[in-house]
C-alpha positions as CSV (number, residue, x, y, z in Angstrom):
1,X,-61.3,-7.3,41.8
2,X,-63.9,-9.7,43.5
3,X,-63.8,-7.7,46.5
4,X,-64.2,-4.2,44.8
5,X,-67.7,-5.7,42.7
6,X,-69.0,-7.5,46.5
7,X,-68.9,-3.5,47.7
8,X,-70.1,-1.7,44.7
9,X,-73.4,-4.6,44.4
10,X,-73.3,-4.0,48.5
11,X,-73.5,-0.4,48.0
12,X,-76.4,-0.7,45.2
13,X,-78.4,-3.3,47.4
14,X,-77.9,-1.0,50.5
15,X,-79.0,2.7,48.2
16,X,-81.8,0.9,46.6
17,X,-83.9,0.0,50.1
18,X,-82.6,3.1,51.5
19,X,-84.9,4.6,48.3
20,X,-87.0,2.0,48.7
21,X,-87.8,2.9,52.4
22,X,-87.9,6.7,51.7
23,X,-90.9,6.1,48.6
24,X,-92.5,4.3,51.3
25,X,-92.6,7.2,53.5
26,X,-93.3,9.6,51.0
27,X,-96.6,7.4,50.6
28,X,-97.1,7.7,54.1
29,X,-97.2,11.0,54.3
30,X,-99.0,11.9,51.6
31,X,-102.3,9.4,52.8
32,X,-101.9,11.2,56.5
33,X,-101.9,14.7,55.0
34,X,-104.4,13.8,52.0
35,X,-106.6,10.7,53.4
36,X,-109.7,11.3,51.0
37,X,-108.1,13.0,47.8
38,X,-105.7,10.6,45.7
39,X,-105.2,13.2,43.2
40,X,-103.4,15.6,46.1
41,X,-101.8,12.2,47.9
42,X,-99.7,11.3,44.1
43,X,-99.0,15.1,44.2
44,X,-97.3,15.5,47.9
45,X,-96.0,11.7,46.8
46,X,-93.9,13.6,44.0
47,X,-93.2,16.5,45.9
48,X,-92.2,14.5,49.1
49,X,-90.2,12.1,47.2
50,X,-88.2,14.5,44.7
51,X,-87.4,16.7,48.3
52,X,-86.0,13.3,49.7
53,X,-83.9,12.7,46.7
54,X,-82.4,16.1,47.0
55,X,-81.6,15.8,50.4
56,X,-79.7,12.6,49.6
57,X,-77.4,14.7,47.5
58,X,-76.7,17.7,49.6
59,X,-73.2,18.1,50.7
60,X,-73.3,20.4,53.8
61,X,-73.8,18.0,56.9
62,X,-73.7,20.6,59.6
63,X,-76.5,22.5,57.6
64,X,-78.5,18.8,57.0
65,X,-78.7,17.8,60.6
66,X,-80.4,21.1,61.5
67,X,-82.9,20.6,58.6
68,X,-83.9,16.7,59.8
69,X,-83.7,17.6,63.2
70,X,-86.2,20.3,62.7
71,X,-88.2,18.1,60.4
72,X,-87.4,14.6,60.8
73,X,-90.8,13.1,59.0
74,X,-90.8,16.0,56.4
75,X,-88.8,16.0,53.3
76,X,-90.3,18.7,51.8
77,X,-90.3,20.9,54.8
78,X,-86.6,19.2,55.5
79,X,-85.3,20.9,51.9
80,X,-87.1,24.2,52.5
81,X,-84.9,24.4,55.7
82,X,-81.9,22.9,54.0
83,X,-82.1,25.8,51.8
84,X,-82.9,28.6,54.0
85,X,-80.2,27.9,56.2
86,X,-77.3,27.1,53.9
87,X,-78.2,30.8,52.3
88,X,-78.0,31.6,56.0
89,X,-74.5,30.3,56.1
90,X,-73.4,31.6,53.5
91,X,-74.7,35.2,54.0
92,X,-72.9,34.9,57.7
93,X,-69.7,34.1,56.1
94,X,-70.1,37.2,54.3
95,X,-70.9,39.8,57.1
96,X,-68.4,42.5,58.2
97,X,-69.3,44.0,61.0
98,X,-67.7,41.6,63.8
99,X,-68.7,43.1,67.3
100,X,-72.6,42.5,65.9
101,X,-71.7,39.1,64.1
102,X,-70.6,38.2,67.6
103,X,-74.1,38.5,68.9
104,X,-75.7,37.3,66.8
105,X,-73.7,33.7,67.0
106,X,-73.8,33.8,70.7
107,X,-77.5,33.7,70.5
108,X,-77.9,31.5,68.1
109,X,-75.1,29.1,67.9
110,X,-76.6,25.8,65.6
111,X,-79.3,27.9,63.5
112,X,-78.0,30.0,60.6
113,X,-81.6,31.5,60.0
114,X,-81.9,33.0,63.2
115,X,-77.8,34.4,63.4
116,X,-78.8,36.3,60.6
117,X,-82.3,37.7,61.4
118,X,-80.0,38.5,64.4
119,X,-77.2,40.2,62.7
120,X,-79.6,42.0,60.7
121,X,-81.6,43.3,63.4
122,X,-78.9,44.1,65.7
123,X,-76.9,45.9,62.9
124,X,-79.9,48.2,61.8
125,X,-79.9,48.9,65.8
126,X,-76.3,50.1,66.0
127,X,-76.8,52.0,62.7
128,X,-79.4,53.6,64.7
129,X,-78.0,54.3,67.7
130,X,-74.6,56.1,65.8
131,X,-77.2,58.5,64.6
132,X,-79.2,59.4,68.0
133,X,-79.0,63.2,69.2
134,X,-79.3,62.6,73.2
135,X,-76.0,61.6,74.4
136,X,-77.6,61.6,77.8
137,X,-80.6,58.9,77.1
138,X,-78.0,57.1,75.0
139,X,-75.6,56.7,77.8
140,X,-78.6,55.1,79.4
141,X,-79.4,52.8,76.8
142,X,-76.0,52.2,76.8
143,X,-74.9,51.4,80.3
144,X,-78.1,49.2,80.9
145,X,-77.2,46.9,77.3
146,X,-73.6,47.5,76.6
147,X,-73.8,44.3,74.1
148,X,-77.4,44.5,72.8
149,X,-77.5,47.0,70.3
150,X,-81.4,45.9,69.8
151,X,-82.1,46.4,73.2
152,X,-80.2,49.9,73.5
153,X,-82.5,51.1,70.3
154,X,-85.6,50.0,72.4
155,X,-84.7,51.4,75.7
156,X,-82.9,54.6,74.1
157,X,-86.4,55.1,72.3
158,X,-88.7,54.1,75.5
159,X,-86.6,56.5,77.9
160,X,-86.4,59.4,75.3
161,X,-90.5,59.1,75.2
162,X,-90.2,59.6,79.0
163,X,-88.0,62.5,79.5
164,X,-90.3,64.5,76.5
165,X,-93.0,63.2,78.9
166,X,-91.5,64.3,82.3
167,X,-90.5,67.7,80.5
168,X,-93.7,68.5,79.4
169,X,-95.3,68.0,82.5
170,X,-95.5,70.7,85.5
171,X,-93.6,71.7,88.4
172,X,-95.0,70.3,91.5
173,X,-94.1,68.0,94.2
174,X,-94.9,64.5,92.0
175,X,-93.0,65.7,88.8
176,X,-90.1,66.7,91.8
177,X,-90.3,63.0,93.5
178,X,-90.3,61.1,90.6
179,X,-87.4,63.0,89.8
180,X,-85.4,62.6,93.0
181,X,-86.2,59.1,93.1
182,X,-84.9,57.9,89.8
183,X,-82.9,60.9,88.6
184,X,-81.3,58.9,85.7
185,X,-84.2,56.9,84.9
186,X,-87.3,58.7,82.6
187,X,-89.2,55.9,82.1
188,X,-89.0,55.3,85.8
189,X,-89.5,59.1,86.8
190,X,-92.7,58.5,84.1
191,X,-93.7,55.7,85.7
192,X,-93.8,56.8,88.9
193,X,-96.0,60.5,88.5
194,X,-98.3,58.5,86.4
195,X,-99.0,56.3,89.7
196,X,-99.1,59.0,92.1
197,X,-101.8,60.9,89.8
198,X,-103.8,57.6,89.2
């Protein structure tokens, strides 16, 4: 019984300087952010300390250590991240569509923000490129990013700019170089009768 009362005052002793030492910072932060305004210091005080509280009672550690590494001497900022990326999470648990999700946690292994500005982006991408009418740019856009569905919307939209280009142009002996030397490359042939007409 003695033993279990030593821990639980140990444990009250030990919570009450880690508070102690966390008000403290909250002061600190507040004079280096508001040096000459006492009314805005006891303001980011509140702010600052509330935000430390809350981090002291979140539950997801992976999802905390991103949020102090990013902001280690920033509670406030450290519970805006907290947030963000545990929505993150949770959103990326949800997601369907694997062969994207893939990408987007290859990329961004330890930040649930970015996997799923990632997923998002890359999904609207493949979306797009199911849609497209060229098969013969797509196969391009294809064959150069075979696992970058972004990338494939960027190049598939950059080489179907060219070929309008190059067809648009006239017969004559750049349009017919440009041609020969990058026959499955528009943006290339582009590239190449813009130079020789510069």
């Amino acid at each position: 019984m003695k033993t279990k009362y030593f821990a639980f005052i140990l444990l009250a002793v030990f919570g009450a300087s880690l508070a102690c030492g966390q008000e403290s910072k909250c002061r600190d932060i507040a004079r280096r952010e508001y040096p000459n305004d006492a009314r805005m210091q006891e303001y980011t005080y509140n702010k600052q300390r509330d935000a430390a509280r809350y981090m002291a009672s979140v539950s997801d550690y992976e999802v905390k250590k991103i949020a102090l590494q990013e902001y280690p001497e920033d509670f406030s900022m450290q519970k805006y991240t907290y947030d963000k990326q545990l929505a993150a999470k949770r959103y990326m648990s949800s997601v369907n569509d694997y062969q994207v999700k893939k990408i987007a946690l290859q990329e961004y292994p330890a930040d649930f923000s970015m996997q799923k500005y990632t997923y998002d982006k890359q999904l609207a991408a493949k979306n797009y490129m199911a849609t497209v009418r060229d098969s013969e740019v797509k196969q391009i856009a294809t064959r150069e990013y075979p696992a970058d569905f972004s990338m494939q919307k960027y190049t598939y939209d950059k080489q179907l700019s060219a070929k309008e280009y190059m067809r648009a142009m006239p017969s004559g002996s750049a349009k017919q170089a440009a041609m020969r030397e990058y026959p499955n490359d528009y943006s290339m042939q582009k590239y190449t009768y813009d130079r020789f007409h510069r």
